[in-house]
N, C-alpha and C positions, 0 to 999 in steps of 0.2 A: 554949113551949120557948125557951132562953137561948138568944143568939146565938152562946155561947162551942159548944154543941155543935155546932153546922157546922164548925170549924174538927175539931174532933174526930172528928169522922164523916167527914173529907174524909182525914185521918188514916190513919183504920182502915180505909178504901179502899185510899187507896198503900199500907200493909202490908200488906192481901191481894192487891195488886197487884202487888207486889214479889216474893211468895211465889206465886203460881200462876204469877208469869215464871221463879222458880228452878224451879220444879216440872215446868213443859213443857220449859226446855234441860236439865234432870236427864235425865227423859226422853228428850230425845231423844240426848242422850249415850249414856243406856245403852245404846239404840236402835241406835246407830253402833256400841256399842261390840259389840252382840251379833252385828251386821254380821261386824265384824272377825273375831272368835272360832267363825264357823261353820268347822269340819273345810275344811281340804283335800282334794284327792282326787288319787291318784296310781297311776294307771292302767299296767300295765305289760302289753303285750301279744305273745303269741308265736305264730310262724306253726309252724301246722305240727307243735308239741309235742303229741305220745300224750303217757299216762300212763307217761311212759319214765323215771320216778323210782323212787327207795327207798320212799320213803310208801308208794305205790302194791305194795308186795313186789318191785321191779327192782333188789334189793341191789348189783349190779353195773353199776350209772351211779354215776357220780361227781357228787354235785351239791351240795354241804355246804351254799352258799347258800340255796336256793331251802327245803333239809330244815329250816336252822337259820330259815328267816322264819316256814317252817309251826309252827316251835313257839310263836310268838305271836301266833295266829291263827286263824280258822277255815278247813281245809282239807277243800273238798267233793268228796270223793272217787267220788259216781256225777252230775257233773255231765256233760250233755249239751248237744251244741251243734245249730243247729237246719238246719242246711246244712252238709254236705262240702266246702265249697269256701271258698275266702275271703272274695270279694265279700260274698255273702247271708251266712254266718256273722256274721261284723263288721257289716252291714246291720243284724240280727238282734238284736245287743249293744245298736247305739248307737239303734236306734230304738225298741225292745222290742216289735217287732212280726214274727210268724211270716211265713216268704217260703214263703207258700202258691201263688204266681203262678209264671207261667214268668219276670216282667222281675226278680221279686224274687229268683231263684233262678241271675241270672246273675253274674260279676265286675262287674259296669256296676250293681247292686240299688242302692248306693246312692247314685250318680249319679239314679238313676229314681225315687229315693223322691219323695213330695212333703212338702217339708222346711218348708212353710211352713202345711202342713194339720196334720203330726205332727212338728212336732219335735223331734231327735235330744238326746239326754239331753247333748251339749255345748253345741247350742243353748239346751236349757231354762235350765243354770246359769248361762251366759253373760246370758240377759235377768231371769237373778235375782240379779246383783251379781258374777257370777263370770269372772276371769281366766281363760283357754280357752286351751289353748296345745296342740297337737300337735307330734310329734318322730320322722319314723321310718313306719313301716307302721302306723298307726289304721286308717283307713279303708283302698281295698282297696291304692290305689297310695301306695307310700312321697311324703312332702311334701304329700298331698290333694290335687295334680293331676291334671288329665284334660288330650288335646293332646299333640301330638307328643314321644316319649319323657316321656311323666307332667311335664310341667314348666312347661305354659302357666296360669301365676298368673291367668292372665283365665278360667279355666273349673277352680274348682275344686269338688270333686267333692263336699262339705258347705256349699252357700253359706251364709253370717251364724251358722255353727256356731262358730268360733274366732275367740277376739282374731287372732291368730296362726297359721300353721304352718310348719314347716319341713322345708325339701330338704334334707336333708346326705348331697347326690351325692359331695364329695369328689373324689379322683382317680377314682371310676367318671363322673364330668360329666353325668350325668343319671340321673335316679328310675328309669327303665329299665334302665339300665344296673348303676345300685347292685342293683334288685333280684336280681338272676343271677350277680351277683360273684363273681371269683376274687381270689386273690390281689394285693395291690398295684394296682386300678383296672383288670386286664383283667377285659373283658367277655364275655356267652356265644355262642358261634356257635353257632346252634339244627343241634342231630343233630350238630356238630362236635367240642365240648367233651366232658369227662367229666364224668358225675352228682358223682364225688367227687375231692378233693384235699387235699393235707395239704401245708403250705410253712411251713419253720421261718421265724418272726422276720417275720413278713409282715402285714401291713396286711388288714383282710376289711371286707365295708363296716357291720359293727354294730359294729366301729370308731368308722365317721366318725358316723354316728348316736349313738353315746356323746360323741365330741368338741359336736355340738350340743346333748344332753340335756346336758351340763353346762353348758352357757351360760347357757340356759335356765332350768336348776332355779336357778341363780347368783342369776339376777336375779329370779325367781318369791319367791325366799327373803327376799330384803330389804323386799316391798313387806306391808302390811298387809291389804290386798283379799286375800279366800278366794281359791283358785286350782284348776284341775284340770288334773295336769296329765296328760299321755297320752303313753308314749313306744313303738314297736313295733317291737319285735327282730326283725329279718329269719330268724337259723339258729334250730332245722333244715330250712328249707327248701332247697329242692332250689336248687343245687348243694348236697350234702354235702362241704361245704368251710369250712378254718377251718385255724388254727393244728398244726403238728406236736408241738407238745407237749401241744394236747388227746389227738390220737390217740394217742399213746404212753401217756398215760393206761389204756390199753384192750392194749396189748401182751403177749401171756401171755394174757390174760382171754380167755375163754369169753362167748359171746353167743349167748343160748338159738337155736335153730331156730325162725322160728314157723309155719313155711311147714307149709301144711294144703293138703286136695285140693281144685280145680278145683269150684264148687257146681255145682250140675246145673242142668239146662237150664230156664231160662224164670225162675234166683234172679238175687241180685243180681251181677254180673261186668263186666267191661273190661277191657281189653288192654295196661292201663299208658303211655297214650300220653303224661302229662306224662313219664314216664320212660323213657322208652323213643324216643317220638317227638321231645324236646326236648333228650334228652343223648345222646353218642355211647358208648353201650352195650352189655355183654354180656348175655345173657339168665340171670338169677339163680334162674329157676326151674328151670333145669337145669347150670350153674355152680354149686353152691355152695359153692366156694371161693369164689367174686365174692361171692356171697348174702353171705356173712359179712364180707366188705371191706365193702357198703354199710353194713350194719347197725354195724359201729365206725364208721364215719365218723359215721351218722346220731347213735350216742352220742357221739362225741366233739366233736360240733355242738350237742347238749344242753352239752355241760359246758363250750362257749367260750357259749353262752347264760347258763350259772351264775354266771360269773364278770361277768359284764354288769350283772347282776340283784346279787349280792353288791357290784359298784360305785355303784350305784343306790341299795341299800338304805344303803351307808354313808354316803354324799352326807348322803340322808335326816335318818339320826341326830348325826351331826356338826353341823349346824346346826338342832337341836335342835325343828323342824319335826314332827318324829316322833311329839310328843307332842298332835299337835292335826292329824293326817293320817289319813284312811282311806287306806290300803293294800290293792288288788286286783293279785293275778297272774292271767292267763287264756288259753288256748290257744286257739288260735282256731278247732280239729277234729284230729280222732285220722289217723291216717295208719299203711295195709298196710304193712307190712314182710316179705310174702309169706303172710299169712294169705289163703286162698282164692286163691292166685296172683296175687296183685294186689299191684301194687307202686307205692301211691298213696293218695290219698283217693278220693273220687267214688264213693261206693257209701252205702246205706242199712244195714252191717252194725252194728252197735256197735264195733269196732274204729278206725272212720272218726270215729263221731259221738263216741266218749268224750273227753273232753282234760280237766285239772287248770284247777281253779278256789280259787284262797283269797282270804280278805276280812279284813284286820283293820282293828279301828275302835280311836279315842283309848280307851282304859281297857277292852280287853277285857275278858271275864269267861271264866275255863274256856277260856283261849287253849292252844293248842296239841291239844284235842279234835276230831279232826274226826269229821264226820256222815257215814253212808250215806245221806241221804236223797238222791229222784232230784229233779234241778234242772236247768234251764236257762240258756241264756244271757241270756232277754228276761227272767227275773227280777231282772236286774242294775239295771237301770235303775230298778223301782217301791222298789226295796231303798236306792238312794242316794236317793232324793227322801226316806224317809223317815229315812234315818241324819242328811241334813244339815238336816232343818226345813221342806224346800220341799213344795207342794201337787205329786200327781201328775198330770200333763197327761193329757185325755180318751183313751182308746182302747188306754194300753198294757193288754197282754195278758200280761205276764208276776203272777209273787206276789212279793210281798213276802217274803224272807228274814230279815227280825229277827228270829224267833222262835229263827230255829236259829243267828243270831249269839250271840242269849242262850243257849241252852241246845240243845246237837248233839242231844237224842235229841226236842227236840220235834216234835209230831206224827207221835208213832211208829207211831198205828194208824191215819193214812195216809202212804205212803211216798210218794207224789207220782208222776208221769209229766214224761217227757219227749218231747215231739212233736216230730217234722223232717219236713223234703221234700228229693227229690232229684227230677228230673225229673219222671215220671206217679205216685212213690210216695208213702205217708206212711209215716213209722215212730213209734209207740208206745211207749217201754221203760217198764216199774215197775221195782221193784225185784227182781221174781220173773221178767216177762215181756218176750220183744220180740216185736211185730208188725208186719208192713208187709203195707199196705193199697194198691189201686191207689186214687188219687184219683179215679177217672172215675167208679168202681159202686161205691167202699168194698169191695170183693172183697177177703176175706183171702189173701195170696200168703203169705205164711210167716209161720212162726211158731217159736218158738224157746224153751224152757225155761232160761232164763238160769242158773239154781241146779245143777238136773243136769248141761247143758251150756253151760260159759261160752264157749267158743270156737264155737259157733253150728255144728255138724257136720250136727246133724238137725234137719232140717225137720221140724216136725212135718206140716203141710201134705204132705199128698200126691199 
């Protein structure tokens, strides 16, 4: 061999050395770049909201926002939530685990979770490249504080879940405070205050929780890193209180009756104590003149939520974010409005557990179709790991939803269930059926023909 081929050989080395170095920073550029371009997520969450929309057949709520998002989107109209209450409901979302327990089934569920055995779908994304950011009511207490009036940053209530969170107490001065708000920063004297109020020109605190999601979204917008963000509208939680020009919305208007009789001994019932024991009230089961004041109020708390939700979404598309954003709305359980005499959540009826769920993802397909199929909340979670690329962490218990993002009528010949617990019960619903079982023996307590009877009158159980 000539001596000249070593120089030549040593040659055609640095060019394949040259080129597998371009080849690995190609690579990892794309790598970075594909980083970049994973979906945001932008999590919108409401306390308290029934299906007290048009979608749903409630032609008489005014809510054009929330109607006109569903049309680019999928809106799952027999979604179920897995807990009446907020705590474990929202436990339920962010964990994608059923609160089969009494610690999981309290306001404190997900304080008790164990956050570093199952971590909650903010922590997953957050240890998979993703900006976390909460704004508002996520978790149970508005700002994810636990401690004196919800405020003590040293005990927050999802540890190493968020970059971030935010209090925006505003002039109510604490996450306590904001939560039970009235107008303009006063606060609620428990049994002293009214359930409802209407004040023209006045400050309410999804308000001051707007003034932070705009900060927020402000600066989430400029950075390249994926993001999720999470903001939670306070109304229509009790106090039924918000602006005067929502209610007037409602002036003239008719709002159905829902109030049904008293179920019978040994079904599901309560006495209305958040309502009754927590505001200074009349009795609406037998008022009902009042009946009908709460129920406008409660709509016209929907429609200052609309208008929140319509400043959210435009934010959104204004800085052109929209187009590379999953988009979830979600209520966080249904709520009496005197069906069975109950004037609240906390029961195992379907009126409690039903609440409105939509999802749109970058490039729907057959947006604006929504599905009857039945669903849950702890679906939400196995549903984002797979919209955004990431592996699902061991143990959730919810399904996967892509199917029916693609196509509303998939899996039509099975409609799916939805399971909950409320204290010693479970409840069941398909799409035909509801059943509530006691947890101790699995002993059928009720049972109910959803299709014949959708207001749940007869027991079949006898």
């Amino acid at each position: 061999m000539s001596y000249k081929t070593y120089p030549q050989k040593a040659m055609n080395y640095l060019k394949l050395t040259i080129a597998l170095t371009a080849l690995i920073f190609s690579y990892a550029g794309n790598a970075a770049e594909a980083v970049e371009k994973k979906p945001n997520i932008l999590l919108i969450c409401i306390d308290d909201l029934r299906p007290e929309l048009p979608s749903f057949g409630k032609d008489y709520i005014h809510a054009p926002n929330m109607e006109k998002l569903f049309t680019q989107g999928r809106l799952f109209k027999r979604h179920y939530v897995q807990a009446p209450t907020c705590g474990a409901s929202r436990c339920a979302l962010l964990t994608g685990i059923y609160p089969d327990s009494k610690k999981r089934l309290s306001n404190n569920a997900i304080a008790a979770h164990d956050h570093h055995a199952q971590p909650s779908f903010p922590a997953w994304f957050k240890s998979h490249g993703y900006t976390t950011v909460a704004v508002g009511k996520v978790s149970h207490y508005p700002g994810g504080n636990m401690g004196k009036n919800w405020d003590d940053a040293t005990k927050p209530e999802m540890p190493n879940a968020w970059t971030r969170t935010v209090n925006p107490s505003g002039e109510w001065k604490h996450a306590q405070g904001l939560m039970h708000g009235y107008a303009n920063g006063k606060g609620r004297e428990r049994g002293k205050t009214p359930a409802i109020e209407a004040v023209e020109n006045a400050r309410y605190p999804d308000d001051a929780i707007m003034d932070s999601f705009k900060t927020e979204f402000e600066s989430l917008a400029k950075q390249d890193k994926p993001w999720l963000l999470a903001v939670g509208l306070l109304r229509p939680h009790l106090p039924f209180a918000c602006e005067k020009k929502f209610l007037d919305l409602y002036d003239g208007k008719t709002i159905p009756n829902y109030s049904t009789s008293k179920p019978g001994k040994g079904e599901e019932w309560h006495g209305s104590g958040e309502f009754n024991g927590g505001y200074k009230t009349k009795n609406p089961n037998k008022d009902t003149a009042y009946a009908e004041q709460v129920r406008k109020h409660y709509a016209a708390c929907v429609s200052s939520t609309d208008r929140h939700v319509g400043e959210i979404i435009k934010m959104l598309e204004n800085s052109g974010k929209d187009k590379n954003t999953i988009v979830i709305l979600w209520g966080d359980h249904g709520w009496h409005l005197g069906e069975k005499q109950i004037w609240g959540k906390h029961t195992l009826y379907e009126v409690a557990l039903h609440s409105p769920l939509f999802i749109k993802t970058p490039g729907m397909v057959r947006a604006g179709e929504a599905t009857n199929r039945v669903v849950g909340s702890v679906d939400i979670y196995p549903t984002l790991c797979t919209l955004t690329g990431l592996p699902s962490p061991e143990r959730l218990q919810g399904t996967d939803l892509n199917s029916l993002l693609k196509d509303p009528k998939s899996g039509a010949k099975n409609k799916g269930i939805a399971i909950s617990y409320w204290r010693n019960n479970r409840s069941e619903i398909t799409s035909t059926e509801h059943k509530i079982f006691s947890k101790k023996d699995n002993k059928l307590l009720q049972h109910y023909d959803l299709k014949a009877d959708p207001k749940e009158l007869n027991n079949l159980i006898k």
